[in-house]
N, C-alpha and C positions, 0 to 999 in steps of 0.2 A: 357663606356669611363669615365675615374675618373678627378675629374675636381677639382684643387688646387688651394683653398684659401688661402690669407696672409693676417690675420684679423690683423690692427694694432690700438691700444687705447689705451690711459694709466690709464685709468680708469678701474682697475684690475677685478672688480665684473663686470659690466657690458661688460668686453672683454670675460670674461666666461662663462656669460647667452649666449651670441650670437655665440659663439664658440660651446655653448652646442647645441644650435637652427638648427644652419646651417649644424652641425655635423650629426644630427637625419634626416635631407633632403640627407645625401645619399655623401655630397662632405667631402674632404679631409681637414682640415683645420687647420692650423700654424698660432700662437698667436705671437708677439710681442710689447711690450710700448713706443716705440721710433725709429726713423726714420734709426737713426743708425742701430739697430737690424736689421731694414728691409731690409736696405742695404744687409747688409750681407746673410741673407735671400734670398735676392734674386738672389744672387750670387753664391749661394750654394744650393738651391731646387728647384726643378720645380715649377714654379708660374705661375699661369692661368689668376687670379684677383686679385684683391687687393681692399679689403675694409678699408678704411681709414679715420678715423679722422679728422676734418679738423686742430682744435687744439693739438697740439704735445708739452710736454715738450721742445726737442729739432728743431722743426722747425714748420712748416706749411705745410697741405696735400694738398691743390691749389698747394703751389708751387711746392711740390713733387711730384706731379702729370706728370708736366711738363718733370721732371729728368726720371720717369720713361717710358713715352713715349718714350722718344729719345733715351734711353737706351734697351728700350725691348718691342719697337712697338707693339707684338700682345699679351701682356700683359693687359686689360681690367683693367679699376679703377672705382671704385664707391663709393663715398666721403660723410662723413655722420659728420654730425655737429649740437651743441646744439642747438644751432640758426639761425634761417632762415635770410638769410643774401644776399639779391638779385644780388649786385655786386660781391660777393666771388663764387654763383652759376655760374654765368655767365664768370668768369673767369675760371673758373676749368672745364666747358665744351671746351673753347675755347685752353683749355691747355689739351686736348683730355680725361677726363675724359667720363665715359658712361654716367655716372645720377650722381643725387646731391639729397642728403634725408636730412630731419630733424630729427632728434634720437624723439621718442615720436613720434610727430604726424604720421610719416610714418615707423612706425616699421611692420604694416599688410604687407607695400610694397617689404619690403629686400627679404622674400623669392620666389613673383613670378617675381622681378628684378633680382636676380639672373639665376632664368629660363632662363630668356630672354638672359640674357649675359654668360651664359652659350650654348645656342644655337648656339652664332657668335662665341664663342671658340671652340666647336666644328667644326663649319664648315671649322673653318681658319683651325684646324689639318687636315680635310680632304683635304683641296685644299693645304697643305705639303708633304702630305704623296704621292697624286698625282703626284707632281715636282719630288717627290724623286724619283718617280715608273717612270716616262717619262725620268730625269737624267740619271735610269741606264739603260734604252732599249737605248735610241739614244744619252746618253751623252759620254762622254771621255772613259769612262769607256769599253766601246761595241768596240774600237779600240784597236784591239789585238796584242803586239809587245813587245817589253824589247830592241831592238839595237837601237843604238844612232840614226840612222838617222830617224827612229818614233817618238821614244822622241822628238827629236828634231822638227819637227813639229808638236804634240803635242804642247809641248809646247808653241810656237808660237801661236797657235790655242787657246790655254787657254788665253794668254793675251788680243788678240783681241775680244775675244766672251762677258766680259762684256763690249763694246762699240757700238758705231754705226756706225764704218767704214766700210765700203765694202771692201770688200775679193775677192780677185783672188787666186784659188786654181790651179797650174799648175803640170804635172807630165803625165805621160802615161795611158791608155786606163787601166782601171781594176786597180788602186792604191789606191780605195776608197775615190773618191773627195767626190760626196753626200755624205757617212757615216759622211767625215769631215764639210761638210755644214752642216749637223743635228745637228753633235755632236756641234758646234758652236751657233746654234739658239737655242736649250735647255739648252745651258748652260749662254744663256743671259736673260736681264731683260725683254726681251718680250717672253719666253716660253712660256708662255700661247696662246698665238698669233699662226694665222696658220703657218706654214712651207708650201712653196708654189714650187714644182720642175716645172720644163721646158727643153726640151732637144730641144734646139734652133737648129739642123742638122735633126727634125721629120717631119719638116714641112715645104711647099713654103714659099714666101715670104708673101703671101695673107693671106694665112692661120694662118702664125704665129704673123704678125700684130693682127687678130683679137684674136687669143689664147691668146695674151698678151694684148692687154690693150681693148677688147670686139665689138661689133658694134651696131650699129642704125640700126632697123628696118628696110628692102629695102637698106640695102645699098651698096648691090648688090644679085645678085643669088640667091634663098635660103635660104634669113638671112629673117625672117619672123616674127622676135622678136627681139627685145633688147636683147643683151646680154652680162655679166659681164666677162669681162676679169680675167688674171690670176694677175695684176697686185692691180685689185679689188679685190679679192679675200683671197691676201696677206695681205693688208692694216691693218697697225700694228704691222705686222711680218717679218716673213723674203719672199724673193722671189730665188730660186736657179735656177740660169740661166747655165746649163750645157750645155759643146759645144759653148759658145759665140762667137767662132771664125769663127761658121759656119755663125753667122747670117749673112743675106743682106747689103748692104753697104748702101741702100736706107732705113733699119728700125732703124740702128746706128744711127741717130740725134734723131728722138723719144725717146728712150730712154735715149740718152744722157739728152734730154730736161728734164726729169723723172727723172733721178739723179741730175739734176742741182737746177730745182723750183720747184720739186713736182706735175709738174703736166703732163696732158695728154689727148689726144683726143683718142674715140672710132672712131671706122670706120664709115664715115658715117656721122658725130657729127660735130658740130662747136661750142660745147659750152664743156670746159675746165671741167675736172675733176681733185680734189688734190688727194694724194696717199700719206703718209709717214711708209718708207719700208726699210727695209734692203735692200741689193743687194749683193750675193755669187753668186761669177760666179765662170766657171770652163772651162777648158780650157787643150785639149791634142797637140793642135798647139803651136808652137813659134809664139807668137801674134807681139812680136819685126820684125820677118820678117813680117810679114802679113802686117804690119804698112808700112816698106820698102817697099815689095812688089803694095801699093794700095788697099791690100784689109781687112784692116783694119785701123777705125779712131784712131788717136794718142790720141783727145781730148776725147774719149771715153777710151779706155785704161786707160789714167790718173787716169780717173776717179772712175774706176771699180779695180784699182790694188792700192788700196791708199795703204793695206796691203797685201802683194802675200806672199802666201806660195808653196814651192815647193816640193811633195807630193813622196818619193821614190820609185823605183821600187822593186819587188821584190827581182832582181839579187842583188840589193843595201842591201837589210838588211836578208841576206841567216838566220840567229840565228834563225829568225822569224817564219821558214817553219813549222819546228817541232809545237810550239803552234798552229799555225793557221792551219794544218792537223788534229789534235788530234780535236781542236774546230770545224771544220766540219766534224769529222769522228762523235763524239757528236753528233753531228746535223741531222747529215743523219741518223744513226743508231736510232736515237732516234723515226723519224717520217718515217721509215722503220719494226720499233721492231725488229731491227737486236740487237743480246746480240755480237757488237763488241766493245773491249775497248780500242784495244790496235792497235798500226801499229810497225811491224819486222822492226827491224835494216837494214837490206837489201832493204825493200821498204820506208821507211825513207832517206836512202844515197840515193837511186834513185830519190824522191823527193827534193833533197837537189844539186840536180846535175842536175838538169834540168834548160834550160834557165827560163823558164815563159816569154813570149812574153806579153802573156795576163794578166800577172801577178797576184793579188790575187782573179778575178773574177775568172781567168781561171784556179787556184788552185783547188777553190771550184768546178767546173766542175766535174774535175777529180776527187776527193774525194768524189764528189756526185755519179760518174758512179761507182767508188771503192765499195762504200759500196752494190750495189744494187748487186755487181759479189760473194764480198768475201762470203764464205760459215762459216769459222772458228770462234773462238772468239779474232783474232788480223787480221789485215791486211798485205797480203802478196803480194810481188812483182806481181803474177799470175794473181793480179786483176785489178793493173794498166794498164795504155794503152801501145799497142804495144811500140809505140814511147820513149817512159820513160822508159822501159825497155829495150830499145835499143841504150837507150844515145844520143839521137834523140831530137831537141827540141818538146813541143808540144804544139800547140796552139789551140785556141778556134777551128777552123776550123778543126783541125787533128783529134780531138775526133769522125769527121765523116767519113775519110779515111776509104777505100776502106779495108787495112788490122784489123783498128778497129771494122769497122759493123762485118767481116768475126768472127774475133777473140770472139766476143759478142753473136754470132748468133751460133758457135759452142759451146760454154759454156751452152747457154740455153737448146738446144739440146739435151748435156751430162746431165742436169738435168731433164730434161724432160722428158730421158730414164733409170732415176737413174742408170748415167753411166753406162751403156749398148752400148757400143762402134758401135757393128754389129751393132743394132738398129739405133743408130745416125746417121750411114753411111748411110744405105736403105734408110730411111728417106731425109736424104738431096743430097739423088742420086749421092754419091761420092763413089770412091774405099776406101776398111776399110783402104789400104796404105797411100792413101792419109789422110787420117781423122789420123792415128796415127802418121804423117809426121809434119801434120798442130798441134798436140797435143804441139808435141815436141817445134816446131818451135815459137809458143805461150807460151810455159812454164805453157801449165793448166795441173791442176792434179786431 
């Protein structure tokens, strides 16, 4: 890793011994005699460090020091001056400098100070390059769409993710709320923090009290140890409360209490624990009735939808199918080593005419069973499910219908007997009629 110095001195011979010095140790290094320079310098090359002067024709490197902190925080300064000067030390640490040298007596020092400051510039590019590598898996980016009504939630979703309001993400079963809860928590100032999911409809009441916020020892049945809740777990970060609508009406104050003052009891406990957390919740109920209905708090609500987004359905942004089949025909092909690249115009329009109940979960389904059937190098209508080629809607559940298994079960078959029709039949105890009846009526080939 090449690591960029900005030697600044206006003292020409001795900015050149050190330029020569620091050069022969392996870094990269740029001269300039005034602050000005450096400016500009630093405004136009990559700068790692900055070794500087404290006397400058044009200004003071204490005080520069300070300009460039606030300007380019993981920029590194180490400030080097004729004379040991205790209060100008003491200010130019406090104005984020690394170290403070005297030219002469600690010249042995510049090059294993530089080691050193060198080390935390590396580190900080690795813990960048890290952000960047988590950004593109779970950030914005990983949510795949071009029609206004993703955009538009996108966007939404972009403004609120550097903040610290809670999120209510609302929309239909399979429209990608977690993706947009990730994509949210990595794109704010606590990514580094865990991302914490919870699917608040997995679990009783008992059970999901202690899944969220832990319990005491004995404090009931089985619980035979302390143990850290998820809300513990998150602290710091975000917590993704999926299904909130399911939850109990009797664990809605708990939490509410937990987004109110931060704090909260284990099961069990009588002594108060703090938490400060995010809160993305997610929601495929109308919580507005739930509220009417009684079975949901309004002062929770409130609280939990300070910013709501409402997440489209598929049927809502059709443009979209195309990208998002081809990105899981990718996906499957890829960790199948099927050499499939393409999807036919014909099993495209079928994909594009299909309701989607289950919408993009339940895309991926079917693209996922697609790839495992097609034999060719594009995908053909033959491989989809009965139902989508029959202008039928199809939902998560119908990928198991009675005419799907059949349809599934005779394709393997015909492969199984490298299409050898007689064979197939004997085999699965049918008349060859029926087997070339059932061909047709399937559209395999």
């Amino acid at each position: 890793m090449v690591i960029n110095i900005l030697l600044i001195d206006d003292e020409e011979k001795l900015r050149s011994l050190l330029k020569r010095i620091i050069s022969l140790e392996g870094y990269k290094v740029a001269d300039v005699a005034t602050i000005a320079n450096a400016r500009h310098a630093l405004e136009n090359q990559p700068v790692d460090i900055v070794l500087c002067d404290v006397k400058l024709t044009d200004g003071n490197g204490v005080d520069f020091t300070r300009e460039v902190k606030e300007k380019y925080p993981s920029v590194e300064v180490i400030l080097l001056t004729a004379y040991g000067n205790l209060p100008d030390g003491i200010q130019a640490i406090k104005n984020g400098a690394f170290d403070y040298l005297v030219k002469g007596n600690d010249n042995d020092k510049i090059i294993p100070l530089l080691s050193r400051v060198s080390e935390k510039v590396a580190l900080q590019k690795r813990v960048v390059k890290l952000e960047q590598q988590l950004g593109s898996q779970f950030g914005f980016e990983k949510i795949i769409g071009n029609s206004p009504e993703i955009q538009s939630a996108i966007q939404l979703a972009r403004k609120v993710a550097p903040t610290e309001a809670a999120v209510l993400l609302t929309g239909e079963t399979g429209t990608g709320k977690e993706v947009f809860a990730q994509a949210i928590h990595y794109s704010s100032p606590h990514l580094n923090q865990a991302f914490v999911a919870l699917n608040c409809s997995a679990f009783s009441k008992d059970l999901l009290e202690s899944e969220l916020f832990g319990h005491k020892a004995g404090a009931f049945t089985g619980a035979n140890k302390d143990k850290k809740g998820l809300v513990e777990e998150a602290n710091g970060g975000t917590l993704f409360l999926d299904e909130i609508g399911e939850m109990p009406m009797e664990l809605q104050p708990k939490l509410l209490r937990l987004l109110e003052n931060g704090t909260y009891l284990r099961v069990g406990d009588t002594r108060e624990h703090k938490a400060t957390l995010r809160i993305i919740a997610a929601s495929n109920r109308d919580l507005q009735k739930e509220i009417a209905e009684g079975h949901f708090r309004s002062d929770l609500y409130y609280r939990i939808a300070v910013f709501s987004i409402d997440l489209p359905s598929l049927r809502e942004r059709v443009k979209d199918i195309p990208l998002l089949a081809q990105h899981f025909l990718n996906l499957y092909a890829g960790k199948t080593n099927k050499n499939i690249y393409a999807i036919s115009k014909e099993a495209l329009e079928l994909l594009k005419q299909n309701e989607w109940k289950g919408n993009v979960r339940e895309l991926k389904n079917v693209m996922e069973r697609a790839v495992i059937l097609e034999e060719s190098d594009t995908l053909q209508p033959g491989s989809l499910p009965y139902e989508i080629r029959q202008g039928k809607s199809c939902n998560n559940g119908s990928l198991y219908h009675l005419a799907t298994i059949e349809e599934f079960h005779i394709r393997k078959m015909l492969q199984h007997t490298h299409g050898n029709k007689a064979e197939a039949a004997r085999l699965m105890d049918i008349g060859l009629a029926t087997l070339y009846r059932k061909i047709e009526e399937y559209g395999i080939k």
